[in-house]
Backbone as a printed PyTorch tensor [residue, N CA C, xyz], in Angstrom:
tensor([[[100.8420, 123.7710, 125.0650],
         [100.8490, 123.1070, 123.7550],
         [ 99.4150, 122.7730, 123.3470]],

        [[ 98.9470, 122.6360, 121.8760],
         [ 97.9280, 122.7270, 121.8450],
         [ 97.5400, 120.9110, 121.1700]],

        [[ 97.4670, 120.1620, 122.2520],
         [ 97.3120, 118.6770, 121.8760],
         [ 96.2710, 118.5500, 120.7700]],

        [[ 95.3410, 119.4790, 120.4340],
         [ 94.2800, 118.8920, 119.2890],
         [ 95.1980, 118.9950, 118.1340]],

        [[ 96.1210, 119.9200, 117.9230],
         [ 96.9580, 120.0220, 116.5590],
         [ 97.7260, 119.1050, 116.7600]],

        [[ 98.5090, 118.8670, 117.3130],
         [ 99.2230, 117.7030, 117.8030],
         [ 98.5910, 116.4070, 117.3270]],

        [[ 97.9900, 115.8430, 117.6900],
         [ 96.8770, 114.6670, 117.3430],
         [ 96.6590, 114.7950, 116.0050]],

        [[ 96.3530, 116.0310, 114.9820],
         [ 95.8220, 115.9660, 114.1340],
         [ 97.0240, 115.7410, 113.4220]],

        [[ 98.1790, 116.2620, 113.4000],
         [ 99.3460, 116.0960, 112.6490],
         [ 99.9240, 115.2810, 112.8170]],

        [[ 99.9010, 114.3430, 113.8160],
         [100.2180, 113.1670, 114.2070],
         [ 99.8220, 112.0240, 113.4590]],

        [[ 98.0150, 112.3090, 113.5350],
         [ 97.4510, 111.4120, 112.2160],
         [ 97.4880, 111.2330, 110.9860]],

        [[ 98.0620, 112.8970, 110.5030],
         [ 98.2350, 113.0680, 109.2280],
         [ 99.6850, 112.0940, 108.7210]],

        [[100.5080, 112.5610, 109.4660],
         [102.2970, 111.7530, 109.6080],
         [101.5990, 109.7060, 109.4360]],

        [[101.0750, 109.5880, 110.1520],
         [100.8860, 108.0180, 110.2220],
         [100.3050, 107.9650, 108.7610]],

        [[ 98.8080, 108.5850, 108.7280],
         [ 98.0150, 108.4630, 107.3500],
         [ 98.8940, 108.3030, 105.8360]],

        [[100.3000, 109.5350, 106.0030],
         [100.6640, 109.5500, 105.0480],
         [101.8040, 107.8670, 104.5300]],

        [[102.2060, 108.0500, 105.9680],
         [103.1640, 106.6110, 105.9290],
         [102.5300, 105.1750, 105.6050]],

        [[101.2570, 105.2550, 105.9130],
         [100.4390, 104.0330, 105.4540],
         [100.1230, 104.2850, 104.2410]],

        [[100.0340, 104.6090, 103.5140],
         [ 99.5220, 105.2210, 102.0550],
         [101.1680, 104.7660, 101.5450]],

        [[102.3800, 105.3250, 101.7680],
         [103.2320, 104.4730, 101.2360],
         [103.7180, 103.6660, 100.9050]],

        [[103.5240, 102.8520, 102.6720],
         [103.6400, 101.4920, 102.3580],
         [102.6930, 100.3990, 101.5470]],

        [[101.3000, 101.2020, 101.7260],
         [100.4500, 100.4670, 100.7360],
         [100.8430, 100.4380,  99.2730]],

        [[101.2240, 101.7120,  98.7120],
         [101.7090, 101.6000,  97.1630],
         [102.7110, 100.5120,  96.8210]],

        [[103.8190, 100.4150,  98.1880],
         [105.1370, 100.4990,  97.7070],
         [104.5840,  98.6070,  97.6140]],

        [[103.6180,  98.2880,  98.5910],
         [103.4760,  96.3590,  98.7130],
         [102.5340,  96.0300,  97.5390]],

        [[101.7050,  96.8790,  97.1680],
         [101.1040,  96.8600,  95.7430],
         [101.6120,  96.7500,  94.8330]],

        [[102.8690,  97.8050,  94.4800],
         [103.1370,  97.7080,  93.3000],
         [104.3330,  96.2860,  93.5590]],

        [[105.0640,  96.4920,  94.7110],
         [105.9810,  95.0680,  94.2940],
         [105.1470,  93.9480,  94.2810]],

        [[104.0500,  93.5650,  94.7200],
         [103.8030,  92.2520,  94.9500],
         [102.8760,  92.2420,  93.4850]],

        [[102.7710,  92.6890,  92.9230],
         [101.9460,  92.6830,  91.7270],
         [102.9980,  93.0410,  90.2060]],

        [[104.3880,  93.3300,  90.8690],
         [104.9320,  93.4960,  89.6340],
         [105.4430,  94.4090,  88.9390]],

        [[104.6790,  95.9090,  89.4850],
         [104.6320,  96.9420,  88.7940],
         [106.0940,  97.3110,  88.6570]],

        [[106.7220,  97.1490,  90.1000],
         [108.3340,  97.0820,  89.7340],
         [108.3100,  96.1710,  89.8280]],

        [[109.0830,  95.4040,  88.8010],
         [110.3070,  96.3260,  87.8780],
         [109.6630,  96.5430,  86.0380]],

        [[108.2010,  95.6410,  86.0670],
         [107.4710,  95.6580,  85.0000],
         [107.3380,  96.9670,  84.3310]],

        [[106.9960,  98.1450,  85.1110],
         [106.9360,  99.2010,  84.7970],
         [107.4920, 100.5320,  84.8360]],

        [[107.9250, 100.2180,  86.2150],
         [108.4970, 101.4530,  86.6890],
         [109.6170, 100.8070,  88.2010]],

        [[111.1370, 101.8750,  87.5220],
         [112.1150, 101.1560,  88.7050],
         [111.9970, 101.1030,  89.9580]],

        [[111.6640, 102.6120,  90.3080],
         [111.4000, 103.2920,  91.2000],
         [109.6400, 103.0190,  91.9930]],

        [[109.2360, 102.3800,  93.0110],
         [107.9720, 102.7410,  93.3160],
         [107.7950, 104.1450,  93.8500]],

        [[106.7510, 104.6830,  93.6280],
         [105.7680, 105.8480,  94.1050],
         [105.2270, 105.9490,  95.4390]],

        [[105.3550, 106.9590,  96.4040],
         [104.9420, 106.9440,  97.6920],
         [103.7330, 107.2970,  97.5950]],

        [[102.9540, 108.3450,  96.7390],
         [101.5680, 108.4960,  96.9280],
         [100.7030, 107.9000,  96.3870]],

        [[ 99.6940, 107.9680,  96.4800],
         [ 98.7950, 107.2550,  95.4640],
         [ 98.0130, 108.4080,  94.6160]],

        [[ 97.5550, 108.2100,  93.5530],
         [ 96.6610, 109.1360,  92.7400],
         [ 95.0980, 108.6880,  92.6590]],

        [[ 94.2950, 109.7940,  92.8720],
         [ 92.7470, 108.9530,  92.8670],
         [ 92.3410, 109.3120,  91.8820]],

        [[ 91.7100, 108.2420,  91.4560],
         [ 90.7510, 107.9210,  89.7420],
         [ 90.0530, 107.3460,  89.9250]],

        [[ 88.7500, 108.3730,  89.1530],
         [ 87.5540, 107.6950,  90.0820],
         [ 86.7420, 107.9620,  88.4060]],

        [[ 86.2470, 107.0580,  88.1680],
         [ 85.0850, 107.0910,  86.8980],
         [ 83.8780, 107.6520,  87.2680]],

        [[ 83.1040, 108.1190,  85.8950],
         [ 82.0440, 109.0360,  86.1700],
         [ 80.6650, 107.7670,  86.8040]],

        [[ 80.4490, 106.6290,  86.4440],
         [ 80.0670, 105.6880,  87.4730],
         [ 80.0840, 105.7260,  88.6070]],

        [[ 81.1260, 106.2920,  89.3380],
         [ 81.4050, 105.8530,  90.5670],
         [ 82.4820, 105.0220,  90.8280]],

        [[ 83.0970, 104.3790,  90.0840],
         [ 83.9860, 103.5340,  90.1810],
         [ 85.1700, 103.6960,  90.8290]],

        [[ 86.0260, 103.3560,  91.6330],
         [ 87.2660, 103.8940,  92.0370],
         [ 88.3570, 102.9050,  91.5450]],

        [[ 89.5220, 103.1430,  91.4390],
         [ 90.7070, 102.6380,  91.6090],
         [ 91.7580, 102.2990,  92.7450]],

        [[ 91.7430, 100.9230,  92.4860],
         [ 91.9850, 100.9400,  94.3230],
         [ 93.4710,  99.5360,  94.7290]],

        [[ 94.6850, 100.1250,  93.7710],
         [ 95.9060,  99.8290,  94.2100],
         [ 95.9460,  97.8720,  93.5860]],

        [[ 95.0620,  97.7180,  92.3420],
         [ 94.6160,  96.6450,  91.8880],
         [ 93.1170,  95.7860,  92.3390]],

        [[ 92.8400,  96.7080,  92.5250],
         [ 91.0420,  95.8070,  92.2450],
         [ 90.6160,  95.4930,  90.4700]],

        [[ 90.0000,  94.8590,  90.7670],
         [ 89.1920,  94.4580,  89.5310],
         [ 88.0500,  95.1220,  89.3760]],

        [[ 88.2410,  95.7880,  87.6880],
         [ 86.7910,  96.4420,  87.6750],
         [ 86.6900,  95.9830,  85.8710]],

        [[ 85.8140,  96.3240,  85.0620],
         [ 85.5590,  95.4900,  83.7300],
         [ 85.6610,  96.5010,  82.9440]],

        [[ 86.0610,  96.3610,  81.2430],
         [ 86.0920,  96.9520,  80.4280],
         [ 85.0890,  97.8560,  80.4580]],

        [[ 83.8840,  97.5560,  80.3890],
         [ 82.6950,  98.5100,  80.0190],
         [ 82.5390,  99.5010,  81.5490]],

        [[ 83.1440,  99.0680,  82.9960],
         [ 83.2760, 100.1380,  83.9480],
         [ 84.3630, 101.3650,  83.5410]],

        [[ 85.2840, 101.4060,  83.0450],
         [ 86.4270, 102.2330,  82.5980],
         [ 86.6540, 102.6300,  81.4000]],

        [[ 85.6050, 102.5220,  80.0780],
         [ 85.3170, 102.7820,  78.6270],
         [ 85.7310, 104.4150,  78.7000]],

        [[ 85.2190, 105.2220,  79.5060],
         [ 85.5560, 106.4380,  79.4750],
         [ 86.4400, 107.1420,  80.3750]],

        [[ 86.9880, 108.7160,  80.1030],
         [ 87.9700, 108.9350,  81.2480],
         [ 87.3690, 109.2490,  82.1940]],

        [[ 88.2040, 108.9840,  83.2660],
         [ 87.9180, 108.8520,  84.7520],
         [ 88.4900, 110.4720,  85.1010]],

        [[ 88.2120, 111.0220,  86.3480],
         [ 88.8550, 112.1270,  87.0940],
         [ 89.6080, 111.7550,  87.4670]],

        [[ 90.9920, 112.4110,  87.4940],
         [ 92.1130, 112.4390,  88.1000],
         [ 92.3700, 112.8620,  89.3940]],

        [[ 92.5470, 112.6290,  90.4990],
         [ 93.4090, 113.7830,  91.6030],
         [ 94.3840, 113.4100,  92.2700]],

        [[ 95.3920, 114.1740,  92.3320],
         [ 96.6900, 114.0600,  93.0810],
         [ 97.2860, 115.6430,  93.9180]],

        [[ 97.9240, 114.9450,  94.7210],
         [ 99.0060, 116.0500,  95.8260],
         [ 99.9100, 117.1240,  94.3150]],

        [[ 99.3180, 118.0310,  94.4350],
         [100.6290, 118.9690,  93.0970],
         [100.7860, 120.3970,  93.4580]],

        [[101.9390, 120.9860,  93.0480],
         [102.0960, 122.0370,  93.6430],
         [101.5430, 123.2190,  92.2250]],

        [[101.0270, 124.2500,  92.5820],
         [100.3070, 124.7270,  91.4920],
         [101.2020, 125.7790,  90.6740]],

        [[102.3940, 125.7850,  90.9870],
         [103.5740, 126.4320,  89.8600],
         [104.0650, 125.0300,  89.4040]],

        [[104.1030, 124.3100,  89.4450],
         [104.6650, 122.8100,  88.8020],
         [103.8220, 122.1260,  87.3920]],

        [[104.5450, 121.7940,  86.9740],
         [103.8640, 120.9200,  85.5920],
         [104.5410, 119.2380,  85.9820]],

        [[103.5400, 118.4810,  85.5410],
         [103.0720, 117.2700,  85.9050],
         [102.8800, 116.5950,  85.0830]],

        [[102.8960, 115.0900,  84.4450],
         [102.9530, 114.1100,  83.1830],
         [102.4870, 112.9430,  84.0950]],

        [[100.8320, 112.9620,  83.7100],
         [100.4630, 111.7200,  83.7200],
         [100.3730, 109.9690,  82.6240]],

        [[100.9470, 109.2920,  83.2290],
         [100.7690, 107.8830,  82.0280],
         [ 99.8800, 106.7910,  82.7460]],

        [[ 98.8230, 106.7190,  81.7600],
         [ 98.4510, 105.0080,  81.7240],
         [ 98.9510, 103.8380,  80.8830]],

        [[ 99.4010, 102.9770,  81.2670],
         [ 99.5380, 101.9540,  80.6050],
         [ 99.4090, 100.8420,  80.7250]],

        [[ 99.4470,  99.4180,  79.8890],
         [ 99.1150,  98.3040,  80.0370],
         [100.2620,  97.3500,  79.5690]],

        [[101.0850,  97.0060,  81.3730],
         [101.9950,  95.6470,  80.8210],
         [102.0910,  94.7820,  80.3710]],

        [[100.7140,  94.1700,  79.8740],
         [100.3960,  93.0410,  80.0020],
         [ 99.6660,  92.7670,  78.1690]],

        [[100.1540,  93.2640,  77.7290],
         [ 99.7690,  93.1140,  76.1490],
         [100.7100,  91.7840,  75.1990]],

        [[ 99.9980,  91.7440,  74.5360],
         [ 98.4360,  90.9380,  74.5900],
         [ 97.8860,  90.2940,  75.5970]],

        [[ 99.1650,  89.7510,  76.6120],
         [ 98.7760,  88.6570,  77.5500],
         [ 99.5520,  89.1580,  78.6150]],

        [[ 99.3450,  88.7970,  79.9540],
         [100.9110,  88.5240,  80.6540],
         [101.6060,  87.7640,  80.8040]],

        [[101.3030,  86.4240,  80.4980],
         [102.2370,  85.5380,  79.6870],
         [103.0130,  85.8170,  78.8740]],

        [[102.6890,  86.4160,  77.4360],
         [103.5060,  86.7320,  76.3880],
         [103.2590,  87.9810,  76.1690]],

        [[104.0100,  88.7310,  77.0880],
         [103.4440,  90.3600,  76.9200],
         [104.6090,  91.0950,  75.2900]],

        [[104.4370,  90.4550,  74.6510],
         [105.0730,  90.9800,  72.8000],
         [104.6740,  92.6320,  72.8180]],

        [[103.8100,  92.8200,  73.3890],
         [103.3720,  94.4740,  73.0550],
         [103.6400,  95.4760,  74.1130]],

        [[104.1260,  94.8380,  75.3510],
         [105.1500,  95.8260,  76.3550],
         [105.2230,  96.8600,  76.1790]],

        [[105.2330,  98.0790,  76.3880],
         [103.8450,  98.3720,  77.3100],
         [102.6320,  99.2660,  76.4570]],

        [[101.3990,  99.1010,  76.7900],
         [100.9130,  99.6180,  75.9490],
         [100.1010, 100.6270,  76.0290]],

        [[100.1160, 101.7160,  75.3060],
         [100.1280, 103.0730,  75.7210],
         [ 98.5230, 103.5790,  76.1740]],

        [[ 97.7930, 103.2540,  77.5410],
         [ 96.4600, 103.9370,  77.1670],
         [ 96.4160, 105.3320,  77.2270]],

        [[ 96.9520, 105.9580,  77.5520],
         [ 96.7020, 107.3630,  78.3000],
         [ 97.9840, 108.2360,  78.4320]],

        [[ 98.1870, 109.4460,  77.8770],
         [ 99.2810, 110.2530,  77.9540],
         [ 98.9120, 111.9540,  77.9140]],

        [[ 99.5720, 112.3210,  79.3390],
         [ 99.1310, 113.7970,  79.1860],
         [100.2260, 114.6840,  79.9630]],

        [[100.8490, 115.4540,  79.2410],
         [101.8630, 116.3940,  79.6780],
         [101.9820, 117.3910,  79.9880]],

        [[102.5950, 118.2630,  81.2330],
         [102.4800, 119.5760,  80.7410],
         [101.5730, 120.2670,  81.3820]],

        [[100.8910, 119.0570,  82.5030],
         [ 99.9800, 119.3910,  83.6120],
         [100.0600, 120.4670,  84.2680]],

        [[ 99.5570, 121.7730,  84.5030],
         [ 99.6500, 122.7480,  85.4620],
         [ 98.9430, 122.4710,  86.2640]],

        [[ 99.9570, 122.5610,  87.8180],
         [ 99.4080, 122.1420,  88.9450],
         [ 98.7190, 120.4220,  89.0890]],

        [[ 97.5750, 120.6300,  89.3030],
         [ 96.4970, 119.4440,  89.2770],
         [ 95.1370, 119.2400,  88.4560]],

        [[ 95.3400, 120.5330,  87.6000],
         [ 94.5690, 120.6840,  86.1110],
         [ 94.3590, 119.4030,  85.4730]],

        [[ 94.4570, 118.6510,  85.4190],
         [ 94.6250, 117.3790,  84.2530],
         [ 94.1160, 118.0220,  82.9830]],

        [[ 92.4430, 118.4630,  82.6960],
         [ 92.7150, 118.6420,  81.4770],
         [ 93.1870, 119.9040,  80.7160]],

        [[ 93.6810, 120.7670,  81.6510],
         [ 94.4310, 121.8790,  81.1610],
         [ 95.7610, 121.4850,  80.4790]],

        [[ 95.9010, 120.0890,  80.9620],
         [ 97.6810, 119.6220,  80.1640],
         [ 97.2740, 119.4590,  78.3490]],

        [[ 98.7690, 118.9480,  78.3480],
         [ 98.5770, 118.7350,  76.5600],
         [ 98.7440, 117.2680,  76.3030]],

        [[ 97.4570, 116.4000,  76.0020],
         [ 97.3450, 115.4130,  75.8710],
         [ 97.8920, 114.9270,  74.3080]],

        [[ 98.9640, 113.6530,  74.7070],
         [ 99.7930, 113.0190,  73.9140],
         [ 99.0930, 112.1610,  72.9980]],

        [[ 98.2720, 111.2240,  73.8020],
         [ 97.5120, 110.1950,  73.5830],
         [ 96.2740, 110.4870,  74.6620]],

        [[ 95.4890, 110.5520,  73.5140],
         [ 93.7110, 110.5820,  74.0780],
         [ 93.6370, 108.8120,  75.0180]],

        [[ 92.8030, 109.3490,  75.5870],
         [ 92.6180, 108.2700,  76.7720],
         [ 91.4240, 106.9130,  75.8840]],

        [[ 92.2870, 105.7010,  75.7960],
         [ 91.2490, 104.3710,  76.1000],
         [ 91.4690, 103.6020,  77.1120]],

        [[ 89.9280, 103.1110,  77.0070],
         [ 89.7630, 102.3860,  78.2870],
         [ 90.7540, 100.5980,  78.2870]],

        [[ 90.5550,  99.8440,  78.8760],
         [ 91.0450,  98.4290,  78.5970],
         [ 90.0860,  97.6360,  78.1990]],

        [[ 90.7900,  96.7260,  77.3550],
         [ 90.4820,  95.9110,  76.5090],
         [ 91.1090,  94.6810,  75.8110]],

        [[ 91.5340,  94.3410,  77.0320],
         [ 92.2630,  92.6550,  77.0860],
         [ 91.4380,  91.8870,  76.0550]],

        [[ 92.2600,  91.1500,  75.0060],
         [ 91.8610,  89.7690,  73.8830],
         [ 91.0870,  89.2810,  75.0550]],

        [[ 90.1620,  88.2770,  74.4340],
         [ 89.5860,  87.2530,  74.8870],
         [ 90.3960,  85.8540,  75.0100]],

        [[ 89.9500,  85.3330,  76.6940],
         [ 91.4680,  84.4150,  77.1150],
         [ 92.5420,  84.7800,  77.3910]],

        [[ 92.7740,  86.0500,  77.6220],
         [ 94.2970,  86.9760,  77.8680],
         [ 94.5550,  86.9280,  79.2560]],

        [[ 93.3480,  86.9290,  79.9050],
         [ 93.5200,  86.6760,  81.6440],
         [ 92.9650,  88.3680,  82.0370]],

        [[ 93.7080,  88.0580,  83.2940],
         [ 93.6910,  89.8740,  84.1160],
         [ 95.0450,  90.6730,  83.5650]],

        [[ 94.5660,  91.7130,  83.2080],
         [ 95.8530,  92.5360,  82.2730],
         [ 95.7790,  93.8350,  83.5740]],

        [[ 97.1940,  94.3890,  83.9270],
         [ 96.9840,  95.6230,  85.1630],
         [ 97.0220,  96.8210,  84.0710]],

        [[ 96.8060,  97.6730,  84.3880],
         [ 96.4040,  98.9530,  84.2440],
         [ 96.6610,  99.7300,  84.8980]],

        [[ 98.3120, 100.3070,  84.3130],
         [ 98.5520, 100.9860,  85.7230],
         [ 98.9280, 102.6730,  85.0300]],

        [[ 98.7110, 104.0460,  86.3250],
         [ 98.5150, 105.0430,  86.3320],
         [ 99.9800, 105.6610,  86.6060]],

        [[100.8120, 106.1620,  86.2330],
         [101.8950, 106.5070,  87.1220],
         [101.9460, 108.9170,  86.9950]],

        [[102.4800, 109.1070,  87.3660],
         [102.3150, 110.6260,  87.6520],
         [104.1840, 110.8110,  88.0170]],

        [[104.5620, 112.0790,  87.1170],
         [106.0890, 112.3000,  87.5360],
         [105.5250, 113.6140,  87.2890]],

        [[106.8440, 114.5820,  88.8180],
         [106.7320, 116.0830,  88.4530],
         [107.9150, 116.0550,  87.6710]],

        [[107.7110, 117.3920,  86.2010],
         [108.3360, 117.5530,  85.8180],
         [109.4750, 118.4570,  85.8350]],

        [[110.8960, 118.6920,  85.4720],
         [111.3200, 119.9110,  85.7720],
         [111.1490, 120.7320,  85.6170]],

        [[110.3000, 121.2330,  84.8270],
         [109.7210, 122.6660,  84.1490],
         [108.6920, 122.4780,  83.0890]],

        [[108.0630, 123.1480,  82.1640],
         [107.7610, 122.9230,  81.2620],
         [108.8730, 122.1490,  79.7740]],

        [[107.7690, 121.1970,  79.1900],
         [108.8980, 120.4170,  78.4230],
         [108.2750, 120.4890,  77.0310]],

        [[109.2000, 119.9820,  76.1510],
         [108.9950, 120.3300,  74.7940],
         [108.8380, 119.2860,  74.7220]],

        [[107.7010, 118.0980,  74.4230],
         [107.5650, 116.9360,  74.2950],
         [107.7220, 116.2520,  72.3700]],

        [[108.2770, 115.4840,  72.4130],
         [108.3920, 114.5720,  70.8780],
         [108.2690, 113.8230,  70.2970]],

        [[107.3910, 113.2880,  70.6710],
         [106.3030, 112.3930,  70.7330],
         [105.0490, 112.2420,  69.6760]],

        [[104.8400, 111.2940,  69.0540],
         [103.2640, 110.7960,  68.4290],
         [102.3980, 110.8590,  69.0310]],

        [[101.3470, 111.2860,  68.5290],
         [100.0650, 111.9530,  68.9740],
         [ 99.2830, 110.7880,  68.6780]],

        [[ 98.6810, 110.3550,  69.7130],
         [ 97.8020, 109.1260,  69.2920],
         [ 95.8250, 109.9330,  69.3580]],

        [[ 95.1050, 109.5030,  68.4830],
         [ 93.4910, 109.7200,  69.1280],
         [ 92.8760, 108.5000,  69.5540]],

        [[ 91.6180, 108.8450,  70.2240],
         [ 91.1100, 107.5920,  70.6170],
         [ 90.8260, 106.5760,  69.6130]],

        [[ 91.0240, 106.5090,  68.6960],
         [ 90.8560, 105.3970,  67.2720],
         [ 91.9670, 104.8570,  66.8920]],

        [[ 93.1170, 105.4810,  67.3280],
         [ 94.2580, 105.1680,  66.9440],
         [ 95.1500, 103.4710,  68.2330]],

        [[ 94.8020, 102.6360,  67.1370],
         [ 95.7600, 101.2580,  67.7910],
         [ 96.8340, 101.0450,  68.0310]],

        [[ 98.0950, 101.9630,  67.4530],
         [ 99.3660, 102.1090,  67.4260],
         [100.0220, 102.2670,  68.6220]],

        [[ 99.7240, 101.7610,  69.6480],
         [100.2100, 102.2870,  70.6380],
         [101.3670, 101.2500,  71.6390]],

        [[101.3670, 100.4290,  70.9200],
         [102.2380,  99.2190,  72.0810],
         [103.5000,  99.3670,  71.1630]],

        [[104.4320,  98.4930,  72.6330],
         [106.0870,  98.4270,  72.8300],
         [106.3880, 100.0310,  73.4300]],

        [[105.6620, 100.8470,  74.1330],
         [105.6010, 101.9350,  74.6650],
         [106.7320, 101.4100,  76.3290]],

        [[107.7840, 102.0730,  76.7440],
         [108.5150, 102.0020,  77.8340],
         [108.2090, 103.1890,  78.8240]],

        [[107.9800, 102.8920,  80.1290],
         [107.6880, 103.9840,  80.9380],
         [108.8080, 104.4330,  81.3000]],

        [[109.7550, 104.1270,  81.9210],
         [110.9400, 104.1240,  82.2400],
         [112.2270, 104.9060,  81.3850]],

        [[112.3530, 104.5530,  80.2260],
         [112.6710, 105.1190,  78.9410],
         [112.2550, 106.5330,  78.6190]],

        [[111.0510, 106.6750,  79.1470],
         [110.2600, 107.6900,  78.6790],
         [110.5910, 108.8480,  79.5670]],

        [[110.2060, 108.1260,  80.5020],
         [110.8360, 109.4390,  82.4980],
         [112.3450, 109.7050,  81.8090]],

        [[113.2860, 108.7820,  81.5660],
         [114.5290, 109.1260,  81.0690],
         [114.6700, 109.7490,  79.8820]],

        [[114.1930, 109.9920,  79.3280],
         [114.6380, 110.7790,  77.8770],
         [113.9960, 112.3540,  78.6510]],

        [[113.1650, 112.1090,  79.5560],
         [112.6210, 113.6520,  79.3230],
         [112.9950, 114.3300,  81.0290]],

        [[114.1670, 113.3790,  81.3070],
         [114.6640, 114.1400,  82.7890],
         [113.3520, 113.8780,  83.8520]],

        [[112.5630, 113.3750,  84.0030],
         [111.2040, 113.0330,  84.8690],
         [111.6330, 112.3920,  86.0240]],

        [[112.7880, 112.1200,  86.2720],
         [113.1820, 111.4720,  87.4430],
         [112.3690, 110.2770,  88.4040]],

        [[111.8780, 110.0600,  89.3870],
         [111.1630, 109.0190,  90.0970],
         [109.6940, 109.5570,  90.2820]],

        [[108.3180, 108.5870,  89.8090],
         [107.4370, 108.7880,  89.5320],
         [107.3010, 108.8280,  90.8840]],

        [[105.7960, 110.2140,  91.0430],
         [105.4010, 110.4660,  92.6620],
         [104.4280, 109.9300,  93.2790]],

        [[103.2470, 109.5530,  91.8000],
         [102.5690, 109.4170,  92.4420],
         [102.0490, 107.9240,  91.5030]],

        [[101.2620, 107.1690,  91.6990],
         [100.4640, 105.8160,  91.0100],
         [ 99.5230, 105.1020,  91.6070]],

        [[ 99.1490, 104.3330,  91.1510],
         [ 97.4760, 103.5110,  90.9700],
         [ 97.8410, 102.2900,  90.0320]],

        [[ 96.9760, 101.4000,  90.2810],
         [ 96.3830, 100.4390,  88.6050],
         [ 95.1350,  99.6300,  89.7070]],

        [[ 94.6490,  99.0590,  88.4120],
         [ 93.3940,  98.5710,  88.4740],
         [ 93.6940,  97.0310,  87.5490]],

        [[ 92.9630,  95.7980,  87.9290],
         [ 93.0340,  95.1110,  86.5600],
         [ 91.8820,  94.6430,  86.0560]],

        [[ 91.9690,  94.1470,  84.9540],
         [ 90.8340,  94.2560,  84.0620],
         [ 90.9850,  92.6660,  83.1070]],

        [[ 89.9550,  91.9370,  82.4960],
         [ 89.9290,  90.9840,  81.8670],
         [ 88.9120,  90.9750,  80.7550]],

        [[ 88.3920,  90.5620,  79.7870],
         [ 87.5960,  91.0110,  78.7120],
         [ 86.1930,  90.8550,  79.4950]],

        [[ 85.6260,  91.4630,  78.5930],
         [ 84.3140,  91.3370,  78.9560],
         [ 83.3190,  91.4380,  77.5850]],

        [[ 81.9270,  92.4650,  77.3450],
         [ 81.4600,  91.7120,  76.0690],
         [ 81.4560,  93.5710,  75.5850]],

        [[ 82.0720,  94.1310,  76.3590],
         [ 82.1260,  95.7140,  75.4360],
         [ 83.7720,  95.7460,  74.8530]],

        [[ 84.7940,  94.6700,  74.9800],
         [ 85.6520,  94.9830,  74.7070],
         [ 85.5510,  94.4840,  72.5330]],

        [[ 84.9080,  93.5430,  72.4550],
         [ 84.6910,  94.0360,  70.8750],
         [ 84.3770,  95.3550,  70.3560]],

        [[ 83.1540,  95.8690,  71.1640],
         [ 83.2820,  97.4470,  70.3350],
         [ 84.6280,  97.9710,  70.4610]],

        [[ 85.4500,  98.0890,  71.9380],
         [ 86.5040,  98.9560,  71.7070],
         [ 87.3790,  98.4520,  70.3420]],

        [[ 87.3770,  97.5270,  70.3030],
         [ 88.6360,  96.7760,  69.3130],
         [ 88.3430,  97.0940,  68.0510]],

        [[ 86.5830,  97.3470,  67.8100],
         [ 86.2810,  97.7910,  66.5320],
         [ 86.5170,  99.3220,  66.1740]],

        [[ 86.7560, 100.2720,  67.3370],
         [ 87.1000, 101.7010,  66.9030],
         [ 88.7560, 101.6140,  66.9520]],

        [[ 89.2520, 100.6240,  67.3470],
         [ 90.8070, 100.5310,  67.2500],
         [ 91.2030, 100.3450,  65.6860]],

        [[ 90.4750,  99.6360,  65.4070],
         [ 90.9050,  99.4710,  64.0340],
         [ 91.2130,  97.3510,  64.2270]],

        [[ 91.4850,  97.0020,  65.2410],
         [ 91.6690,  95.1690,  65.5440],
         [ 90.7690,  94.7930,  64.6700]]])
């Protein structure tokens, strides 16, 4: 028997099981279920900003670190199409979240692990929690899809504010997406670049 493969697949089996349980205590202890999504996600997805910045299962990073899109990467199989969502539970506040959920980021239709080869729904903004709103999460979720889909949906651009009372859940269900595979969030609280964003929103 050849114990170095052994060992190595051994580590891989543990590696992967810790990576689960990390999502699965992240997202419950923070909310994400049932806030966002019913189902938790066993993998995680890495998003990493052109900074350097990473995303890391709720760390704190600031408006003006995440202003632009970040790289995507995830586990995908390269005949598969893939639908990534960002969104924000926590609109306006998480206290009085009235704007549930709110749409940053939508892209469908993913081949393989392409991200920007998909067909983006909604152009990507960064966060931009009111001032006094607290820590708002920011969370990433990833579903494989059954095939290619005919999506029906509003097209948002990055200028466009229209984006809250957005349901993740609702959304996997109308379009057969079944249990999201893979997710992330980060949270975020104002800072002094979130006026510009609010001024290309139209706020």
């Amino acid at each position: 028997m050849n114990y170095s493969i052994l060992v190595v697949f051994f580590g891989t089996v543990i590696s992967a099981a810790l990576c689960a349980d990390d999502v699965k205590q992240a997202f419950t202890k923070n909310q994400i279920k049932p806030d966002v999504v019913s189902d938790v996600p066993e993998k995680t997805i890495e998003v990493k900003y052109k900074n350097g910045k990473d995303v890391k299962l709720g760390n704190e990073l600031t408006p003006t670190q995440v202003k632009d899109k970040p790289d995507v990467k995830y586990e995908g199989q390269a005949d598969a199409y893939y639908t990534l969502i960002m969104t924000d539970p926590d609109a306006p506040s998480r206290k009085n979240p009235t704007r549930r959920e709110w749409q940053h980021w939508l892209v469908v239709n993913i081949p393989g692990t392409n991200v920007n080869a998909g067909e983006t729904i909604s152009e990507y903004v960064g966060s931009a929690p009111p001032k006094g709103s607290g820590l708002h999460r920011y969370v990433f979720v990833l579903y494989k899809q059954p095939g290619k889909v005919q999506y029906n949906e509003p097209k948002h651009s990055a200028t466009d504010g229209n984006r809250g009372n957005f349901n993740t859940n609702n959304f996997a269900k109308k379009y057969n997406l079944g249990k999201p595979i893979a997710g992330n969030f980060f949270q975020a609280q104002w800072d002094d670049y979130v006026p510009t964003a609010h001024k290309k929103l139209g706020f």
